[in-house]
VOGU-3710 file (C-alpha; in Angstrom, 3 decimals, decimal comma):
1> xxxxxxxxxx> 164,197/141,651/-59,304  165,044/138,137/-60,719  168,312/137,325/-59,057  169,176/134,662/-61,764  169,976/137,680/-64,199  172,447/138,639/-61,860  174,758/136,413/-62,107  176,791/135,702/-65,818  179,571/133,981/-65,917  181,493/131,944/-68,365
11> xxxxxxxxxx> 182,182/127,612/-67,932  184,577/127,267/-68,787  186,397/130,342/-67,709  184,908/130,362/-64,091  186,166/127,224/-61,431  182,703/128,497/-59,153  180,418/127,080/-61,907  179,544/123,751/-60,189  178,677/126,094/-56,772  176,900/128,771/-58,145
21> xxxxxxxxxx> 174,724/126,190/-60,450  173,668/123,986/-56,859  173,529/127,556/-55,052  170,682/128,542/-57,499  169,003/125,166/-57,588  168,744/125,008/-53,910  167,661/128,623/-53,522  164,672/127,415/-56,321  163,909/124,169/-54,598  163,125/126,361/-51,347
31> xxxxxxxxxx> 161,716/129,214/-52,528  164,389/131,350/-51,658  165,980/132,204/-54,777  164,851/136,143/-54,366  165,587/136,550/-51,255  168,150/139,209/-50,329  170,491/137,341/-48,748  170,505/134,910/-52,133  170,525/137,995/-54,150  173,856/139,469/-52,456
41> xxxxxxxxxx> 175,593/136,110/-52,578  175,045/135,999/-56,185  176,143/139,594/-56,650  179,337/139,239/-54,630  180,087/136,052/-56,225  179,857/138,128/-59,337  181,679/140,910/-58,767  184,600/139,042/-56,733  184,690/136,105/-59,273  188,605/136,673/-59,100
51> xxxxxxxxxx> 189,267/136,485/-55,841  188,974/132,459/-54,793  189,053/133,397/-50,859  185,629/135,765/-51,031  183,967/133,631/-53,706  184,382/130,500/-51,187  183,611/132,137/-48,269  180,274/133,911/-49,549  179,365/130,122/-51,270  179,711/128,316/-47,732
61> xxxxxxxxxx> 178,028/130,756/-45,917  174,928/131,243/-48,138  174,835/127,367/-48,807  174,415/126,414/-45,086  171,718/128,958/-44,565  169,521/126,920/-47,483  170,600/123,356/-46,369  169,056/124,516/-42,977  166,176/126,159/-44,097  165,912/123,118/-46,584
71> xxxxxxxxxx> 165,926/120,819/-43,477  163,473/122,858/-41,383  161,025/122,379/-44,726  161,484/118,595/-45,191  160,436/118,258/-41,450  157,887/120,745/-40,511  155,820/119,970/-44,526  156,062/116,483/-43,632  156,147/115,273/-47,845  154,854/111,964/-46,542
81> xxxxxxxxxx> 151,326/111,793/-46,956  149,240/111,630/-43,861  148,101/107,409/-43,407  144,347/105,958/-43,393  143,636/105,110/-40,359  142,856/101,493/-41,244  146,473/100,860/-41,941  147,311/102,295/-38,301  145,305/99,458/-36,223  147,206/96,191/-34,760
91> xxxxxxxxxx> 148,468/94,792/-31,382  151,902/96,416/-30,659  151,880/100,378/-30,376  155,112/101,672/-31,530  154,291/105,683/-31,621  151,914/108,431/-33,407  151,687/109,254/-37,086  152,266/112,750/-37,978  149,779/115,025/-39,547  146,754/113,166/-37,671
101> xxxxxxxxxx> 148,467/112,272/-34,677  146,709/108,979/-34,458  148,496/106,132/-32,640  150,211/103,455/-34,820  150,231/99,689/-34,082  151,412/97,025/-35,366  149,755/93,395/-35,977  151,293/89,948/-34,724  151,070/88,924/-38,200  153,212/92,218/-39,260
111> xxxxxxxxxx> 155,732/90,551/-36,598  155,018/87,039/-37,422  155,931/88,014/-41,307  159,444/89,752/-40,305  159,996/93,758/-39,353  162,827/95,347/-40,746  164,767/98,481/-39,253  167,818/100,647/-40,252  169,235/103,569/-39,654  173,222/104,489/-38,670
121> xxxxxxxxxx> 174,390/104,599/-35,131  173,042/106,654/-32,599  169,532/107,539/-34,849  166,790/105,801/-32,594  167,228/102,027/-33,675  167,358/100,723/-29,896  164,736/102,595/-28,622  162,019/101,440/-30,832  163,527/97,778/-30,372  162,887/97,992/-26,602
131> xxxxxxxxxx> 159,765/99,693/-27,038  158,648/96,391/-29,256  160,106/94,075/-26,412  157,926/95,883/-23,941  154,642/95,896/-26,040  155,627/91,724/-26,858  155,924/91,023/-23,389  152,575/92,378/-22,516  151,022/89,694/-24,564  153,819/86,960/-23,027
141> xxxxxxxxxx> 155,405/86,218/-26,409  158,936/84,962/-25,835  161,855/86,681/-27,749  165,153/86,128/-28,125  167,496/88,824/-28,439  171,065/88,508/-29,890  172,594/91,378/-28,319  176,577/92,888/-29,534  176,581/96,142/-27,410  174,619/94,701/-23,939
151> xxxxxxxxxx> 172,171/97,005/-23,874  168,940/94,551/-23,416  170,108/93,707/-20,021  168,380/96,879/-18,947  164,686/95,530/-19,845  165,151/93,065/-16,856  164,011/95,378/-14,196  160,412/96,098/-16,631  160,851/92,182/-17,529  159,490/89,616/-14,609
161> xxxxxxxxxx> 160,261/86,218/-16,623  163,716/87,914/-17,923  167,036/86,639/-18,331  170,615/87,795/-19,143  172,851/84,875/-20,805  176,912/85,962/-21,129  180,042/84,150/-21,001  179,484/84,653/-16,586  175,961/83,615/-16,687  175,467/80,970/-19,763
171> xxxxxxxxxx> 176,605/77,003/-19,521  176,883/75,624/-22,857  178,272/72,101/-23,864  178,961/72,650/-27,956  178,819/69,183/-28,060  175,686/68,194/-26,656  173,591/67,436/-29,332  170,299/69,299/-30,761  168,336/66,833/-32,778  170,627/63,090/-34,306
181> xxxxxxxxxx> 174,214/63,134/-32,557  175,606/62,299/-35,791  173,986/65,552/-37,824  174,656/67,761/-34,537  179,035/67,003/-35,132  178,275/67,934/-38,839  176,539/70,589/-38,347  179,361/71,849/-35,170  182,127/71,122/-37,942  181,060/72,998/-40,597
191> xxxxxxxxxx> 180,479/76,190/-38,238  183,445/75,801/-37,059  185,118/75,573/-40,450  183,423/78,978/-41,753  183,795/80,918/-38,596  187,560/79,508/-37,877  188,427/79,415/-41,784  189,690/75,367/-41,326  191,293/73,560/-43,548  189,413/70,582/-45,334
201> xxxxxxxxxx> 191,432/68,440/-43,583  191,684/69,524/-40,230  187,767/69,607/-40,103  187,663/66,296/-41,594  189,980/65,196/-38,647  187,587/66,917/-36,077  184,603/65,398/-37,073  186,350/62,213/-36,559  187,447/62,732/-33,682  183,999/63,590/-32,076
211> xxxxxxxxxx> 182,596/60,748/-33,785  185,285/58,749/-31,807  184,804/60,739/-28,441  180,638/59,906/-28,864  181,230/56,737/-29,483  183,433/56,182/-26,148  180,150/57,907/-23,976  177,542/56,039/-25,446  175,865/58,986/-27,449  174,454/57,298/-30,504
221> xxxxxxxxxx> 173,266/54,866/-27,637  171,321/57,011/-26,057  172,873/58,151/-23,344  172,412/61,521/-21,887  175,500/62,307/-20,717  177,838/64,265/-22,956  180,780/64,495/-23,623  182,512/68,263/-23,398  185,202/70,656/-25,223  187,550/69,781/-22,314
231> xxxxxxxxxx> 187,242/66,135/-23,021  187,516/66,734/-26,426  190,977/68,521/-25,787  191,967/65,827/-23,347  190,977/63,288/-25,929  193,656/65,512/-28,931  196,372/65,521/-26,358  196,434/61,922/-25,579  196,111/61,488/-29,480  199,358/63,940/-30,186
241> xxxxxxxxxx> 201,232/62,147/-27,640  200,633/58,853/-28,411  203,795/56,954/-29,598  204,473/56,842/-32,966  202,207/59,594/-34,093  203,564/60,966/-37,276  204,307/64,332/-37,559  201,667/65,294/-40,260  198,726/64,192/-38,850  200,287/65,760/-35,156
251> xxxxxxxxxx> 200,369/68,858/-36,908  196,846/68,644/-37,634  195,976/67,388/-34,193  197,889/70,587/-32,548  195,491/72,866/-35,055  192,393/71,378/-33,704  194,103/71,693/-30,151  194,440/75,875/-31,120  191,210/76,316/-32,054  189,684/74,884/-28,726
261> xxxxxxxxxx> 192,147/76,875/-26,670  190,377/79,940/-28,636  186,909/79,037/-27,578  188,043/78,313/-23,998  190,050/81,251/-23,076  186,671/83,364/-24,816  184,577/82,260/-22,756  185,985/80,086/-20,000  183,832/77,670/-17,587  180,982/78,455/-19,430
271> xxxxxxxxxx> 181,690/75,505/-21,975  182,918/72,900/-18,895  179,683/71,180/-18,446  178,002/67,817/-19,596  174,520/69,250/-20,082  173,685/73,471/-20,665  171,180/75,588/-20,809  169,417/74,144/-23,915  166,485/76,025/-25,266  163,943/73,464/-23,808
281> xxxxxxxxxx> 165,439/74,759/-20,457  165,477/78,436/-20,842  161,651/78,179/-22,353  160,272/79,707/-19,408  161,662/82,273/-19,627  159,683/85,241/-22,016  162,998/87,014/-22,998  166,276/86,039/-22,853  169,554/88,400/-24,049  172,113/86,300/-25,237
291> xxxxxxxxxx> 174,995/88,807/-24,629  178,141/88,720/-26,469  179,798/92,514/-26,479  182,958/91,581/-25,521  183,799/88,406/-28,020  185,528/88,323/-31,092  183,222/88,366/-34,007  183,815/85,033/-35,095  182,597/83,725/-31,407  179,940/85,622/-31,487
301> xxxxxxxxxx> 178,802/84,213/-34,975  179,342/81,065/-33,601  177,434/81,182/-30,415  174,562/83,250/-32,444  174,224/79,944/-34,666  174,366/77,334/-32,102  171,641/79,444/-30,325  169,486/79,552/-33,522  169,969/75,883/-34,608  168,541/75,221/-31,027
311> xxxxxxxxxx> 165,221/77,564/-31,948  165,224/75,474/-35,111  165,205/72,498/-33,967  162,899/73,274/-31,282  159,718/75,085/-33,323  160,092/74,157/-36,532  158,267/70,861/-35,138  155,881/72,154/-33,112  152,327/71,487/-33,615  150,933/75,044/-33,805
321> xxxxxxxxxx> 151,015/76,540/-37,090  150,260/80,470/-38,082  150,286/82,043/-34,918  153,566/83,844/-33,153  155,396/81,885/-30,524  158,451/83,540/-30,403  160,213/86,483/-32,068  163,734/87,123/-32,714  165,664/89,738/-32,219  168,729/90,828/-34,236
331> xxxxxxxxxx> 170,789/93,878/-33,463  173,330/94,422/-36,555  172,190/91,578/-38,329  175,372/90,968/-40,462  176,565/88,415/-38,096  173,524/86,334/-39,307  172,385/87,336/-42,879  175,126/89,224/-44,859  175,213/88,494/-48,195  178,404/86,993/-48,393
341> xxxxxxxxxx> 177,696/84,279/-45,784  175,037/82,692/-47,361  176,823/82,759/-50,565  179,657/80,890/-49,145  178,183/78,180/-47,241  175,501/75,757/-46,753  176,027/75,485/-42,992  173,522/78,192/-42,394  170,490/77,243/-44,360  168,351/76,519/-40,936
351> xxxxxxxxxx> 168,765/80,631/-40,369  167,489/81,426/-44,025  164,325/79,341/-43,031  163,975/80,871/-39,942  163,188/84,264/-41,989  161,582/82,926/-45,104  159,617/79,478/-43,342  158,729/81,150/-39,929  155,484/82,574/-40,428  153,974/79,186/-40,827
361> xxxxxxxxxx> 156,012/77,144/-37,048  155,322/80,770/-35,553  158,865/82,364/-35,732  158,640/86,126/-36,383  162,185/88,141/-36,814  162,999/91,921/-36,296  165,857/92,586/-38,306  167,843/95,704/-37,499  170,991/96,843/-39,388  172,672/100,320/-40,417
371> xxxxxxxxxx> 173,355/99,337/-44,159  170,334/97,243/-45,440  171,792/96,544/-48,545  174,463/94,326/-47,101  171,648/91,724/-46,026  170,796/88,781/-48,220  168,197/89,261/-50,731  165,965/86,463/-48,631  165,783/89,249/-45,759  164,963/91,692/-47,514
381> xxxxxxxxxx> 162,270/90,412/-49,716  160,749/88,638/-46,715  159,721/91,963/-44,716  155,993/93,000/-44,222  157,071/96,133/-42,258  160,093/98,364/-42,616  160,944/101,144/-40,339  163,769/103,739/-41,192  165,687/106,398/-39,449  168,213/108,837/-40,413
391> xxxxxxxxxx> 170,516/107,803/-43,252  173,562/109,650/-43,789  175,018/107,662/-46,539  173,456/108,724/-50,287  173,752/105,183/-51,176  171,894/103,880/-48,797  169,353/106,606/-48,645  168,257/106,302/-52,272  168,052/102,229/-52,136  166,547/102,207/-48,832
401> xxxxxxxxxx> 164,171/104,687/-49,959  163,175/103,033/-53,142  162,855/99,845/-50,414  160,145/101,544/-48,447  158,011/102,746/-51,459  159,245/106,555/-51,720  157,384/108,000/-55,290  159,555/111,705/-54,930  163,204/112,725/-54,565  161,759/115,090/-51,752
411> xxxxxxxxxx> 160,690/111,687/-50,252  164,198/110,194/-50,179  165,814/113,267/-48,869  164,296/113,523/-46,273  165,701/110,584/-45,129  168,849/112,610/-44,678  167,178/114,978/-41,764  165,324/112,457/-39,974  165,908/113,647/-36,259  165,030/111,842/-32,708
421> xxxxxxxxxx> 162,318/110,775/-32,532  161,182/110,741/-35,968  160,715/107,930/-38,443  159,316/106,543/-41,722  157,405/103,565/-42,115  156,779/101,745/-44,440  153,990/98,365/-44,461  153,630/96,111/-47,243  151,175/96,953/-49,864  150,537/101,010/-48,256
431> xxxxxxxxxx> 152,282/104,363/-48,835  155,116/105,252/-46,516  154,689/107,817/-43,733  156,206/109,814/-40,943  155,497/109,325/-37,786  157,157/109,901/-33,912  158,369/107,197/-31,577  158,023/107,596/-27,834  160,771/107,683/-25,426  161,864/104,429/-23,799
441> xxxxxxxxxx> 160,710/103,998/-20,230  164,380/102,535/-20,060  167,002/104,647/-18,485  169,352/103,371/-16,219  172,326/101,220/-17,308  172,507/97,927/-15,139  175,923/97,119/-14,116  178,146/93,744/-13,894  177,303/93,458/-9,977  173,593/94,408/-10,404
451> xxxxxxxxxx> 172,935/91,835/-12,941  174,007/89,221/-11,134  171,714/90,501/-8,270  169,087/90,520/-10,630  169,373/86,900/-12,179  170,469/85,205/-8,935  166,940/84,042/-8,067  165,613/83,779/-11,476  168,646/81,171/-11,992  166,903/79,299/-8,595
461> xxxxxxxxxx> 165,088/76,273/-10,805  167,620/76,605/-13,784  170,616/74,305/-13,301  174,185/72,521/-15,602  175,547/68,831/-15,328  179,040/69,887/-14,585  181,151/67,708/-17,725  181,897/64,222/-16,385  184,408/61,603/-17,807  182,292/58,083/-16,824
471> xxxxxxxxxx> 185,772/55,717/-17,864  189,529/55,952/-19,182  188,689/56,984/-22,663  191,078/54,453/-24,841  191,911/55,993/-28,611  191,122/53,732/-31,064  190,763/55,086/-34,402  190,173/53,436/-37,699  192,874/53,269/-39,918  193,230/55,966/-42,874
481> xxxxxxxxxx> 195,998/56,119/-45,367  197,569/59,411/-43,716  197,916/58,171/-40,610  199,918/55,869/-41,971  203,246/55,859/-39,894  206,413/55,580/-42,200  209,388/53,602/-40,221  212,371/56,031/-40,925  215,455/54,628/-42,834  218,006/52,604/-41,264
491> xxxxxxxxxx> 221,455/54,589/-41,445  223,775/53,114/-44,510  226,624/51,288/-43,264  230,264/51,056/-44,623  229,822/47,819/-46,741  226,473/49,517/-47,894  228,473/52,223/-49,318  231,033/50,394/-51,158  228,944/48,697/-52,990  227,494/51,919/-54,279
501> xxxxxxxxxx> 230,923/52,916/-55,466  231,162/49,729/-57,426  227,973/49,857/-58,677  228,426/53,211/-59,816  232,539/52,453/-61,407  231,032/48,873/-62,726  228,019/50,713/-65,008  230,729/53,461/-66,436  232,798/50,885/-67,212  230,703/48,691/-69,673
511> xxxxxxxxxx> 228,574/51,666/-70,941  230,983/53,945/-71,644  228,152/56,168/-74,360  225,455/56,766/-71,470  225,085/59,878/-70,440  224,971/61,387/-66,953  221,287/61,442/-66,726  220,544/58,359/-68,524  223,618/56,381/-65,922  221,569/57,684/-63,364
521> xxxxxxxxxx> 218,843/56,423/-64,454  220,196/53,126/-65,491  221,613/52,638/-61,060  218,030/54,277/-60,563  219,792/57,236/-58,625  217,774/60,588/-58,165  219,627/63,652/-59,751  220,773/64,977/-56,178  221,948/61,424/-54,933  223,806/60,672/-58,358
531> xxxxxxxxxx> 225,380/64,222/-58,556  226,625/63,779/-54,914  228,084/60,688/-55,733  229,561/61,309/-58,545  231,177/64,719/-57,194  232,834/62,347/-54,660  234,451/59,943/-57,110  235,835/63,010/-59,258  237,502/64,364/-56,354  238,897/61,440/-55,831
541> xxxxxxxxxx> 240,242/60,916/-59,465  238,539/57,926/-59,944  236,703/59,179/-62,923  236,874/61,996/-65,157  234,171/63,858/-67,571  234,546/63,760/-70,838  232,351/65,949/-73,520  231,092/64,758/-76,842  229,895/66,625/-79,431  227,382/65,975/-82,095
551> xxxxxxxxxx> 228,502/68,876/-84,502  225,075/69,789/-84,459  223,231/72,901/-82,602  222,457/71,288/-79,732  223,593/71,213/-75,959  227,023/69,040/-75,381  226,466/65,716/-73,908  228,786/64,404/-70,892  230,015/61,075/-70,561  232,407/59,728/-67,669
561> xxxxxxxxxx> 235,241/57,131/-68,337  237,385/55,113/-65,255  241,090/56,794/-64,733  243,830/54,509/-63,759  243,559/55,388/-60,507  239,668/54,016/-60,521  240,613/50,972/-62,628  242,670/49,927/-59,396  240,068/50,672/-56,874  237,168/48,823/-58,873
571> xxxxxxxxxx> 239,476/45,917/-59,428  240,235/45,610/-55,722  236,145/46,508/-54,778  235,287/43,414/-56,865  237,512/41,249/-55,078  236,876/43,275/-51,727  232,715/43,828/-52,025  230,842/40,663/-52,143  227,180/40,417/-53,251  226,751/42,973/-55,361
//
């Protein structure tokens, strides 16, 4: 019995059309459209059509039984294909593919060339990340993980040459220069001016005053020690007090002075020092967390960008080329590659090399995210591996699936039921396809107190220049035309006064056609100074208004004539007033 003969119904008569149409296509696409409980939904649908509570009730019911039994098919048929075993070989072992159950590696070239994996929260993402830590370490090639939830900190205890860096741990001096002093301060100001959204001019008068403040310790000298933020706010407070400052530029000064109260209060004594924990330091160590859960966002972006300029700096002159020497790693990747950052700014080009120029210095990224199609188009054209896990979002799921190479609708919806610990993988140039992930050997969460049990002897040889002032620093900046200071007016006397009146009766008196505007014009009066004026003399009676008209369409024009009473007064200012 065909149970699609069951059912008639009208379109535009019927609100269940929309239903009962998906109700039959899922029942097709899973090969239960005959099957009894399909054929009794259809034929209550049918002969309930007007009641809305039975019709809705049988729909939701039925419909969850297929979604399930369409989930249980997606999984268990696998509609991947099963992968050639060439494809599976490498270095770093990341789980087993399904269908042949064959382990699957990766190369350091797949690493070295960028890995990319998504998935939303809570779908597997961090356990395959410290899986890949793990399998790196084995090999002792450093990584770098930029880490928004502090979760890495509990590799340490699998992790002999492993570090922790947080606002308790980490000394940083932001002003302690990676690569020329002079580029370093450009490079600080325009971070600071897209993560802070400054002004023009209140960067412009930061970057001066670091110049300034490098200047006074010798930097572009060559000396080594350097100057810090607390200096630096030491140095805008002397500035803002200094006699004489105008109020414009202390305005700008007391802007500067807000930001660096941000940055200290964030992360406290871990910016009071002369020389940090520079990469060159820390490059004994074979993984470092650079842990920043509990910062605002646009601290962390900052801190994630001084770290990276650092890398940079460091192996994008090294002398081996084409082989990995380090790999990043970046959890919610946003921070650093979101499409509207590198839109907006210049200040971050060094990152976009770091993904598209690392293969050749030996920089290899994994990228992780839970919307890909946030990321700049440079990320996401620069990955020779992508690994995804459930997707909830249909967006997402159809571009991320067209992403990894999926050839079948089936394909991309399975996306949607990928469980624990099930993924799909996808490497450049092959066919995706499904395959399991191994549990973590990470379980236990390290706490506050045992971390800093843990990195007390590793921190033994690893030591901070506490910040240093080496003289008085004396503020001598070169003159600009807004710090120009304007000497206020001097307070108009009596005498000063009168001889305004008098100017004012004498010009009325021998031009008796000028109008108000143009009179003002004539004594060079502004509109408010003249109408104030003027106000006081006809309250006075010493003049009065007088209107002429043109007989023409057009607005009245005033005039003002001397009364008696003002014909005295400027007779007796003349004599009076002298030098006018």
């Amino acid at each position: 019995m065909n149970s699609e003969k069951i059912f008639k119904f009208n379109q535009q008569e019927d609100f269940t059309f929309g239903n009962v149409i998906y109700l039959v296509s899922l029942a097709k696409k899973t090969g239960e459209i005959n099957k009894p409980y399909v054929v009794n939904a259809l034929k209550m649908i049918g002969a309930f059509s007007y009641n809305p509570y039975v019709v809705r009730k049988t729909l939701s019911e039925v419909l969850l039984r297929l979604e399930k039994v369409n989930a249980r098919q997606l999984l268990s048929g696998n509609v991947f294909p099963i992968p050639d075993p060439k494809i599976l070989q490498g270095d770093i072992y990341v789980g087993n593919a399904v269908g042949n159950n064959l382990p699957v590696y990766l190369s350091l070239r797949n690493i070295n060339e960028n890995i990319g994996v998504w998935g939303r929260a809570g779908s597997g993402k961090t356990n395959l990340c410290t899986i890949l830590c793990l399998e790196l370490n084995k090999r002792h090639i450093p990584i770098r993980a930029y880490d928004y939830k502090a979760e890495y900190r509990d590799l340490l205890p699998f992790i002999e040459k492993g570090v922790v860096l947080n606002p308790s741990l980490d000394k940083l001096n932001l002003l302690e220069p990676t690569g020329e002093p002079n580029a370093w301060i450009q490079f600080l100001a325009d971070i600071l001016q897209q993560d802070f959204n400054l002004k023009p001019e209140t960067k412009f008068m930061l970057l001066n005053y670091m110049d300034e403040l490098y200047k006074a310790y010798g930097v572009y000298e060559g000396k080594n020690t350097y100057p810090s933020l607390q200096n630096l706010r030491e140095f805008l407070l002397e500035a803002a007090n200094k006699t004489g400052t105008p109020s414009s530029k202390r305005r700008k000064i007391f802007t500067c002075l807000e930001l660096i109260e941000t940055l200290r209060t964030s992360l406290g004594e871990m910016l009071d020092c002369s020389n940090g924990y520079t990469e060159g330091l820390l490059s004994d160590f074979e993984f470092i967390s650079y842990e920043m859960s509990n910062l605002n966002s646009n601290v962390q972006s900052l801190l994630s960008k001084i770290r990276l300029k650092q890398i940079h700096q460091r192996y994008f002159l090294g002398e081996h080329r084409n082989e990995l020497k380090l790999v990043n790693l970046f959890e919610e990747s946003k921070m650093n590659f979101a499409q509207s950052l590198h839109q907006s700014s210049t200040s971050v080009d060094f990152s976009k090399q770091i993904v598209t120029q690392g293969r050749s210095p030996g920089l290899g990224s994994i990228i992780t995210d839970q919307n890909k199609n946030e990321l700049a188009d440079f990320v996401l054209n620069n990955l020779s591996v992508q690994i995804c896990f459930n997707l909830s979002s249909p967006r997402e799921r159809r571009l991320t699936g067209y992403s990894l190479g999926c050839n079948s609708e089936r394909q991309i919806e399975q996306l949607r039921y990928l469980k624990i610990p099930y993924a799909v993988i996808s490497k450049a140039g092959y066919p995706p396809f499904l395959f399991s992930i191994p549990k973590s050997p990470v379980k236990k969460h390290i706490s506050n107190g045992e971390l800093m049990e843990i990195v007390k002897s590793r921190f033994a040889n690893l030591s901070a220049t506490p910040s240093q002032c080496p003289q008085r620093i004396k503020i001598n900046l070169s003159y600009h035309p807004d710090y120009e200071i304007r000497q206020a007016p001097k307070p108009k006397t009596l005498k000063d006064y009168l001889k305004d009146i008098k100017s004012f009766l004498e010009q009325v008196k021998n031009n008796l056609q000028l109008n108000i505007s143009k009179l003002y014009a004539s004594l060079k009066l502004s509109g408010r100074k003249g109408d104030k004026l003027k106000g006081q003399l006809l309250e006075n009676g010493l003049l009065e208004e007088q209107v002429l008209r043109t007989g023409e369409r057009k607005r009245p024009s005033k005039t003002l004539k001397l009364t008696a009473k003002g014909e005295r007064i400027f007779s007796w200012l003349k004599q009076k007033v002298k030098g006018a």
